[in-house]
N, C-alpha and C positions, 0 to 999 in steps of 0.2 A: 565541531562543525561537520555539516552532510554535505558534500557537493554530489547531486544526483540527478540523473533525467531521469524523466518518464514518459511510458507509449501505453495507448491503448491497443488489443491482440484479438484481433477479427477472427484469424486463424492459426492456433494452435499448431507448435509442432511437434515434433514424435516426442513425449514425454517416457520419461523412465519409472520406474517405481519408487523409485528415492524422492523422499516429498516429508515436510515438516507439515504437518496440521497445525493451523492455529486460529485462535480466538480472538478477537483484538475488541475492545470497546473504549469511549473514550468519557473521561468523567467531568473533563471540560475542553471547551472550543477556543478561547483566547487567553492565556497562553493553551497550544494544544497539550493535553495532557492524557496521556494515550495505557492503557493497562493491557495486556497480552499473556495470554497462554500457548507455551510452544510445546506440542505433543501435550504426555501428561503431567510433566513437575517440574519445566521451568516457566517462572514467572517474571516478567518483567516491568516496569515502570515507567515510561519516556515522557521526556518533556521536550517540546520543539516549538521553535519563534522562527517567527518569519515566511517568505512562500519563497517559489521560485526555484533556481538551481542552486544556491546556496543557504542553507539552512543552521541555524541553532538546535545542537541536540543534546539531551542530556539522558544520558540510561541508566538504573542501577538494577541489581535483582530484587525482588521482593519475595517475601514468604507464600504459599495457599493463604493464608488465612487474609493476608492482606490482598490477594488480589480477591477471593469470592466478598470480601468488606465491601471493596472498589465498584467490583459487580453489579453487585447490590443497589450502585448510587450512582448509574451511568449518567451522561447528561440528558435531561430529560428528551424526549423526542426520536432521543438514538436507541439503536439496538444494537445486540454484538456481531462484529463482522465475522463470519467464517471462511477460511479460506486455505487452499493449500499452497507453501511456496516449495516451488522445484528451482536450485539454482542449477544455472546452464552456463557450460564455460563456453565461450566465442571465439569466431577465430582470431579475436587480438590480444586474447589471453584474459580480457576483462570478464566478471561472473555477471550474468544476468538474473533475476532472480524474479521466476513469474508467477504472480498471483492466480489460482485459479478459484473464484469465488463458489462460496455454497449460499445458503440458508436466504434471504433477501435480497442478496445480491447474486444469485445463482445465473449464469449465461453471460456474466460480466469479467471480460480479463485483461491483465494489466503487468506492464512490466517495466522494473525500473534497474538500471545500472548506476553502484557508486564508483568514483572518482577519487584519485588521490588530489589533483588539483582541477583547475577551472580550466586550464588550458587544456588538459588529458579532456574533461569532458567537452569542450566544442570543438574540437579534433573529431572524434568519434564516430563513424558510420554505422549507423544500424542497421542486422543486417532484415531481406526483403520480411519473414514476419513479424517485424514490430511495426505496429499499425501508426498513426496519427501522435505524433509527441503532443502531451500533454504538461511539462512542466510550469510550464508559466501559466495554465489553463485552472482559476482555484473553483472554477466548479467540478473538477474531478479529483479532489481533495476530499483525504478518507473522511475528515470531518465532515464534509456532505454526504458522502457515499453512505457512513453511517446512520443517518437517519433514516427513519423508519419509509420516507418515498425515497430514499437513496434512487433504489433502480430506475423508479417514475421521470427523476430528475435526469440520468441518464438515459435513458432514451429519448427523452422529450429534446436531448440537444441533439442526437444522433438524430432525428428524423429531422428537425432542423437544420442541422449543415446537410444534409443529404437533399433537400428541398432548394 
């Protein structure tokens, strides 16, 4: 199980150099089923049910050969997401951990804090820059984002509440 929030990040802040590169694309949308490259030789597998603050998750490692298979057979319409994660410790000791996107989804960022339990996460103050909480919000759910208008869709809502 995930308990996690998430914010959208207007504005960036002082980032370090320590940052994991990763790939992530997804080979199906219900159940999510999610494949990811971290730097160059870990691979990973996730399976995740449900939306929201509490989530079902499942992860194992998987081989190269099984994630470029995976690759190979994204869900149609998606592309791979790229993106880098910088985790940021906070000052209540929790890790932050912020997406800073490349490739389709480039000028789009996003960060999400886990939770040992559900009370620890609505306790929680974020601090001034995490933007807009998006958890309960499933159009900024990576299986959107990954599609090939991911950012089209994203901005079409950003000009919308901003309107």
């Amino acid at each position: 199980m995930e308990i996690e929030r998430q914010f959208l990040v207007a504005k960036l802040p002082v980032l370090l150099d320590d940052y994991e590169e990763l790939q992530q694309g997804y080979v199906a949308l219900e159940p999510e089923i999610r494949i990811r490259k971290i730097g160059n030789g870990h691979f990973v597998l996730t399976v995740k049910r449900g939306a929201g603050l509490i989530r079902e998750e499942w992860e194992t490692d998987i081989s190269r050969q099984e994630y470029e298979n995976l690759a190979a057979r994204l869900q149609p319409g998606t592309k791979m997401i790229e993106k880098r994660r910088y985790h940021i410790k906070l000052e209540d000791g929790s890790i932050a951990e912020l997406h800073v996107h490349d490739g389709h989804l480039a000028g789009f960022n996003y960060v999400e804090v886990e939770f040992p339990t559900v009370e620890d996460a609505k306790s929680f103050v974020p601090p001034d820059w995490f933007g807009r909480e998006v958890t309960d919000d499933v159009g900024f759910s990576y299986g959107i984002l990954a599609r090939a208008d991911g950012m089209e869709l994203v901005c079409h809502r950003w000009r919308r509440e901003k309107a």
